[in-house]
N, C-alpha and C positions, 0 to 999 in steps of 0.2 A: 613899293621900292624901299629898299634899304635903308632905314632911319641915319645909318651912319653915313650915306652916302649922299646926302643933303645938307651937311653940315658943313663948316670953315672947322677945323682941326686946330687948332691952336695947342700942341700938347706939351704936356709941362711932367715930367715923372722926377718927382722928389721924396726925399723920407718923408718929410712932414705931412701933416695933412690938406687937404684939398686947400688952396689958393681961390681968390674969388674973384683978383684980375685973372685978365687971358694972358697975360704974360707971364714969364717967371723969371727970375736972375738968381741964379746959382751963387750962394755963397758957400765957404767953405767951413767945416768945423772941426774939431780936435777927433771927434769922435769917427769921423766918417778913416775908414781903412780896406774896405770891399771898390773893388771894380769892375765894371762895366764891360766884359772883354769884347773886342770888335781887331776885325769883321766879326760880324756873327749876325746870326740866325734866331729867330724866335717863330711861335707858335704860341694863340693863345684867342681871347676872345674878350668882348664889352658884356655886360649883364647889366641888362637896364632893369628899370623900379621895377616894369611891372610881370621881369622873370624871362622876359625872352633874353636871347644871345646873339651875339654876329661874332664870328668867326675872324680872325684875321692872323698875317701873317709880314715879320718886321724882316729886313735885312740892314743891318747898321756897319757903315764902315766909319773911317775916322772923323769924315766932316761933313758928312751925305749919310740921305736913307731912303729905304721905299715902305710904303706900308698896301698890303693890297687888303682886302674884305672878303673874303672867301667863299662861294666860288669866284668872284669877278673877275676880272680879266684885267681890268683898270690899274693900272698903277699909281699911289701920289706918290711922290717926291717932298723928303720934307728940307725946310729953311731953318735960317737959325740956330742950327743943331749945338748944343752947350751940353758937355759933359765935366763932370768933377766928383769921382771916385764913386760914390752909388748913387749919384745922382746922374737924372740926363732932361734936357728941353728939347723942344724941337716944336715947327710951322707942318702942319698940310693943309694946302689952298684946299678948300672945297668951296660951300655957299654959307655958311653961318658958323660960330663959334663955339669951339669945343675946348673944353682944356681939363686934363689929364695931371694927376701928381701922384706921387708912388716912389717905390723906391725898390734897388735892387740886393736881398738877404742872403743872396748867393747861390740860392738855387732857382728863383725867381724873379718877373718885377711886377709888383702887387701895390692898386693904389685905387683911387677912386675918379671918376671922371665926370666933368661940369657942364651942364647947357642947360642955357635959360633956366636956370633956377631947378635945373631938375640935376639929380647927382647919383651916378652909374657905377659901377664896378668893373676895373680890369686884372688880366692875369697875363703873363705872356713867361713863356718857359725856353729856355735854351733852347737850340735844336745842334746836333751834333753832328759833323761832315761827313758821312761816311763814302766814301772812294766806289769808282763802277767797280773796281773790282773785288768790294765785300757785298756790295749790293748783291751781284752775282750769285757770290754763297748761299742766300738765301733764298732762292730761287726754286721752288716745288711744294710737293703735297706734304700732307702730317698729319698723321691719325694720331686721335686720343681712345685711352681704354673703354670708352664708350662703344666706341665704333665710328663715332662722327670722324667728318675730317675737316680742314679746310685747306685751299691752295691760294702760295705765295706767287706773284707775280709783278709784270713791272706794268707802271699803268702809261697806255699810248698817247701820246700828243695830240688831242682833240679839242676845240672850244668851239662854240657858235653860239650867237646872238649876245656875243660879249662874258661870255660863260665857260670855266674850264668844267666836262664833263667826268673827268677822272682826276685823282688827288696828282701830288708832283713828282712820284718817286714808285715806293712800292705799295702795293695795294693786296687786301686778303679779301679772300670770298671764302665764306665759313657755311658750309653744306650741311650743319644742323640749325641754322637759324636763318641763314639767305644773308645774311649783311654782307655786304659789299662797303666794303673802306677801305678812308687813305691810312697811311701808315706814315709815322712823323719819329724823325731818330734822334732819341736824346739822352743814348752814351751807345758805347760797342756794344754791339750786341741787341741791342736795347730801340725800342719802337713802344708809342703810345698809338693806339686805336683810335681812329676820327670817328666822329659821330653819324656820317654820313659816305658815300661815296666820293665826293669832292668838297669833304666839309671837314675839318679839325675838329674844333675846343665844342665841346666840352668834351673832354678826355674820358671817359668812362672802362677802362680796357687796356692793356699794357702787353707785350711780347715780348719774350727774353729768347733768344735762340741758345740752343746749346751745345760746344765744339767740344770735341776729344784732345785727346794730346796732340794729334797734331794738326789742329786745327779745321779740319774737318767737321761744318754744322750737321750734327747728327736729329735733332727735334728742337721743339722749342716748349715755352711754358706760358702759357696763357692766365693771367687774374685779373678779375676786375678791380677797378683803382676810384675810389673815394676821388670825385674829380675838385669838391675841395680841401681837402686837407692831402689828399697823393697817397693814403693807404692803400697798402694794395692786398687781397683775400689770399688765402693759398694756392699757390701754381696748381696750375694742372699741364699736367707731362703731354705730349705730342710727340709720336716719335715720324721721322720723314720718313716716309714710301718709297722702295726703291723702284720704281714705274722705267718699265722698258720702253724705248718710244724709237722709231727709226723710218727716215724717208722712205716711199715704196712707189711705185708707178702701177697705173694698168690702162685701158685700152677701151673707148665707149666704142659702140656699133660705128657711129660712122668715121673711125680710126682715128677720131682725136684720143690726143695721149693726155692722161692727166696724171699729177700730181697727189701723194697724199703720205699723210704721216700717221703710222700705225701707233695705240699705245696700248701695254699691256700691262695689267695689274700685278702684283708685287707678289703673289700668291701663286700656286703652283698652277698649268692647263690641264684639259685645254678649258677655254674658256667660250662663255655667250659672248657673243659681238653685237655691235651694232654702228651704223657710221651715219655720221653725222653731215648731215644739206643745211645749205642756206639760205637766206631769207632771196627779196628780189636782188641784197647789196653785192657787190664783185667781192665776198667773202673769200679766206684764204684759210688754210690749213691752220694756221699756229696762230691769228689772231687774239684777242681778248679773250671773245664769247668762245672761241674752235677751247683756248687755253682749260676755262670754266669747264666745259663739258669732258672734257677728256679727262680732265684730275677728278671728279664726280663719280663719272662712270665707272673710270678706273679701280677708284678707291671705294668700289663698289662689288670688285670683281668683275666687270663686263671691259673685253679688250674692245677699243672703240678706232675708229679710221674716219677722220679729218680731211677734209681734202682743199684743193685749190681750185674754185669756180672754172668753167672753162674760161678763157679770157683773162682769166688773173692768178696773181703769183708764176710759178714755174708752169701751169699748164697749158696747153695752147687751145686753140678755139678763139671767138672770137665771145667777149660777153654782151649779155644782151638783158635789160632790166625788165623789160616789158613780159607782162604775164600772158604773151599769147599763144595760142594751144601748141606752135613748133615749139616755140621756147619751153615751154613746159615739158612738152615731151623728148625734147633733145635729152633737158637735163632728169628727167626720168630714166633715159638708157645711160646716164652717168650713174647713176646712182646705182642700176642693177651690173653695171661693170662693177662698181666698187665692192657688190655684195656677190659678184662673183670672184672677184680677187679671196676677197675675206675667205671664201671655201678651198682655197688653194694653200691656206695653211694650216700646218701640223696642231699649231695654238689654238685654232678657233673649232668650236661646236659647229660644224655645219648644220644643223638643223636646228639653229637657235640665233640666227645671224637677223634685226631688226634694221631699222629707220628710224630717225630722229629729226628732227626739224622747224624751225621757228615760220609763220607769218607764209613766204608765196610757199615753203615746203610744204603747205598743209595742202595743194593740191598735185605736188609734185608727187609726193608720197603715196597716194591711193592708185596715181596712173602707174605709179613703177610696181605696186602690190599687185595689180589688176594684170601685170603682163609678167610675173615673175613667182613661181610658186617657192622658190628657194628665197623670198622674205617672210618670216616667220609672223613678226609682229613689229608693232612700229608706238611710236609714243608725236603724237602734234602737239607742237606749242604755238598758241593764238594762229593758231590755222583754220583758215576757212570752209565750212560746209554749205556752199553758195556761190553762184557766179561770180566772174570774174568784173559782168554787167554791175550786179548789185553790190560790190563791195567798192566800183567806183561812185556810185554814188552815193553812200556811206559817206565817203571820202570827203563831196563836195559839200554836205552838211557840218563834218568834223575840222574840215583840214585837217586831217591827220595830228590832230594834237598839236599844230603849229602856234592855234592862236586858241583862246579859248569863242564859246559859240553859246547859243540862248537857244539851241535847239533841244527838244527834249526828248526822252526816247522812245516816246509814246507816238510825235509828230516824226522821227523819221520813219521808226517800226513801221507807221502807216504810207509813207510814202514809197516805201519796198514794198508792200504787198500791193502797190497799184502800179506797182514798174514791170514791165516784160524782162525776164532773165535773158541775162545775153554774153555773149564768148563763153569761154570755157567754165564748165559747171562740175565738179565731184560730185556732187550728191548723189545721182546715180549709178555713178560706180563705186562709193561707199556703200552703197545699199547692197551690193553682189557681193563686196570682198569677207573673207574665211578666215582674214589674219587676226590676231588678235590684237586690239585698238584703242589707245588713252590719247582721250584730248584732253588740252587745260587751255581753259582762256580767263584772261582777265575780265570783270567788271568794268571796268572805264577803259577800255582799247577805245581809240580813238583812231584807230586805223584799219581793221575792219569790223564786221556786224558782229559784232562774237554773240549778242542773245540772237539775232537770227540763225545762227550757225548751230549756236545750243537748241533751239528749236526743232532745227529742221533732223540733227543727229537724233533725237527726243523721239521723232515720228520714225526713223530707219529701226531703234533699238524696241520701239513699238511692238514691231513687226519682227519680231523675232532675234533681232541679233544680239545675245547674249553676251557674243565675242568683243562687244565695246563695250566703253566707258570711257564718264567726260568728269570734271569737276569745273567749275566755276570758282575762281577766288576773287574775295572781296577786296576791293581798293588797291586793284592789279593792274597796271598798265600793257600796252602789247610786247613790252618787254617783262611782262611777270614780275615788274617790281613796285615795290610797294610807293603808293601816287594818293593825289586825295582827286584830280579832277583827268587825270592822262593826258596831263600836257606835257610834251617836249620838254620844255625851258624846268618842268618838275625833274627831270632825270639828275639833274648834280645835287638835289637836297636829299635824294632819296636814300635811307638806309638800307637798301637792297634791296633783295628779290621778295615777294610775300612770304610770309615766317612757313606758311603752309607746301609751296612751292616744289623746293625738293623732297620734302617729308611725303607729297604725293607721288612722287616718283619711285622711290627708295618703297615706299609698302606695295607698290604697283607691281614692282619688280619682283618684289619677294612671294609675292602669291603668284604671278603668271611665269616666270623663266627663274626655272629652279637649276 
């Protein structure tokens, strides 16, 4: 648990230096001529002795404030609150005492912080208001002269177990390195890089977007920033992608209609396609994860097609979570509707049109390959090569990364090879399929057997099948991002995806679909 979140906060930010009562009374002096401006906003973090950090994040109005700890959900409210030009006091109730002095230099408030005889370090930096309607502008893909890209987006409304899973505002996913972070605004234009997915300070990383005359964001500029002293290295230019994207409908076998958004790369056709399924969740077209994949692909060159689960967003049908064999293969003739739409346009390769998909797609994918020779090849993420028997009870050993467990993977590996397989299995019709095949599964998924699955694909490629390939990344959860144990409650600390992630994808592609 959070050291700071155990404490009685007593905080006291003055010029001088640290205070040894918990109280502070602001007096005034000649010198002092900077203020405090409020409302306002900060971002910033504690650095204890012995080098860790917490995150936090201030809102100060005239006679009130809140301070939260970042990810948390928790709010304090602080008492007391004494302001007098660069100075400021303030109370938050917690369980034991803390007190805070510092002062504000005008671009900062930088001070040091007291408990029980131990003495901390803080920072907290402006943060700048910026309107929905500049957030907007900022909104899409950016290649750099590299070839890398990353894409800009807004991060959705999620928390559980007292935890926000995505930062407050805009958030970047940078496809030469997998981070995933929040984005914190502090001037026009202007955005520092969190350290984390749902985590700020320590600032390490800076964005400047950059508009034309008429104000038009045409790319941005990326450097890394001295997170103490605020140096920042030479930009590197980004310019935004102009990615064609547009709603499109088509038609699965048993006439449910569905939903989907096509998008196509910035670069001339026609192009490789490939469209992208979802996990068991009532996934939609333009979500988060739909967001991620489609600027990726895109800025990749492959035109990619998104869609809306049956049952959710615009399409009809009714959804249904359960991985049993209808369900599976309903949405297998979804998927070969979508890849036969795909051949219906002038942009797309027909003979180069794939599959893509996280978690239940990994069996949804080999039933739609196994009934559709117009899917070329396909890429699984943490997709399983294993019943649907043996990855429940996987599940019952893991809980799915809910909580963490003392089993180890030696004791449950053994208790799958003494279980009968049961409901729906791929294995053997991955053993038949022609298509051309990349798995990647994490090391710590906690939500299905991913080394049994490695395994059992191990014995199919055995046997001849040249046409796959898998990778295993280290310290990956089943969401391919970088974990130390694949727990849930790890997703808001996490710096992204594993560094190796997309970098597998991107040489995949470049050796199989030219």
């Amino acid at each position: 648990m959070s050291r700071f979140l155990l404490i009685l906060a007593i905080i006291s930010l003055s010029a001088c230096t640290p205070q040894s009562t918990p109280t502070a009374t602001i007096e005034p002096t000649q010198a002092q001529s900077l203020q405090i401006p409020v409302p306002s906003d900060w971002a910033g973090g504690i650095t204890h002795a012995d080098g860790t950090t917490e995150s936090i994040t201030i809102h100060l109005d005239g006679t009130s404030g809140t301070l939260n700890v970042v990810p948390k959900v928790k709010t304090y409210e602080f008492e007391n609150i004494q302001r007098l030009d660069s100075k400021i006091s303030f109370k938050v109730t917690a369980e034991h005492e803390m007190t805070f002095s510092g002062g504000y230099d005008g671009s900062q408030i930088i001070g040091q912080a007291e408990q029980n005889g131990q003495t901390d370090s803080f920072t907290l930096l402006p943060l700048f208001a910026e309107t929905k309607e500049s957030i907007n502008d900022f909104l899409g893909t950016y290649q750099f002269e590299s070839g890398e890209s990353l894409h800009i987006n807004l991060a959705p409304e999620y928390n559980s177990s007292g935890l926000y899973f995505f930062g407050q505002g805009l958030m970047v996913t940078h496809f030469g390195t997998g981070a995933i972070r929040a984005l914190y605004p502090i001037a026009n234009d202007t955005f520092l890089v969190g350290s984390a997915r749902a985590i700020g300070y320590p600032f390490k990383e800076q964005i400047t977007f950059q508009r034309d005359s008429n104000g038009n964001v045409l790319g941005l500029t990326w450097q890394t920033r001295n997170p103490d002293t605020g140096e920042l290295s030479d930009p590197e230019l980004a310019h935004r992608l102009a990615l064609q994207s547009e709603i499109v409908h088509f038609t699965s076998e048993d006439g449910t209609n569905l939903t989907g958004l096509l998008t196509l790369p910035a670069t001339s056709g026609p192009y490789p396609a490939i469209m992208s399924l979802h996990g068991s969740e009532p996934g939609t077209k333009d979500n988060f994860g739909s967001q991620q994949m489609s600027a990726f692909m895109a800025s990749h060159g492959i035109a990619i097609l998104t869609y809306d689960k049956r049952g959710a967003g615009e399409s009809e049908g009714s959804y249904v979570e359960a991985a049993s064999e209808r369900n599976l293969n309903l949405t297998a003739q979804d998927a070969i509707a979508g890849v036969e739409y795909l051949k219906t346009r002038p942009e797309i390769k027909a003979d180069q049109i794939g599959l893509t998909g996280f978690s239940q797609a990994g069996w949804v994918i080999p039933l739609a390959a196994s009934q559709s020779e117009d899917i070329a090849y396909f890429i699984i993420l943490s997709g399983p090569v294993t019943s649907v028997g043996h990855e429940d009870v996987f599940s019952t050993y893991t809980n799915d990364g809910e909580s963490a467990n003392n089993y180890s993977q030696e004791v449950i590996t053994k208790r799958l090879a003494d279980t009968p397989h049961s409901g729906f299995d791929s294995t053997p019709i991955i053993a038949n399929l022609k298509q051309l095949g990349l798995w990647i599964w994490g090391d710590q998924d906690k939500s299905l057997p991913s080394f049994e699955s490695e395994s059992n694909l191990k014995e199919i490629i055995a046997q001849g099948k040249s046409n796959f390939s898998y990778v295993m990344l280290a310290n990956a959860d089943h969401n391919l991002q970088e974990t130390t144990q694949g727990l849930f409650n790890e997703i808001p600390y996490s710096p992204g995806y594993q560094q190796d992630y997309y970098k597998t994808i991107v040489e995949w592609l470049k050796e199989n679909i030219k």
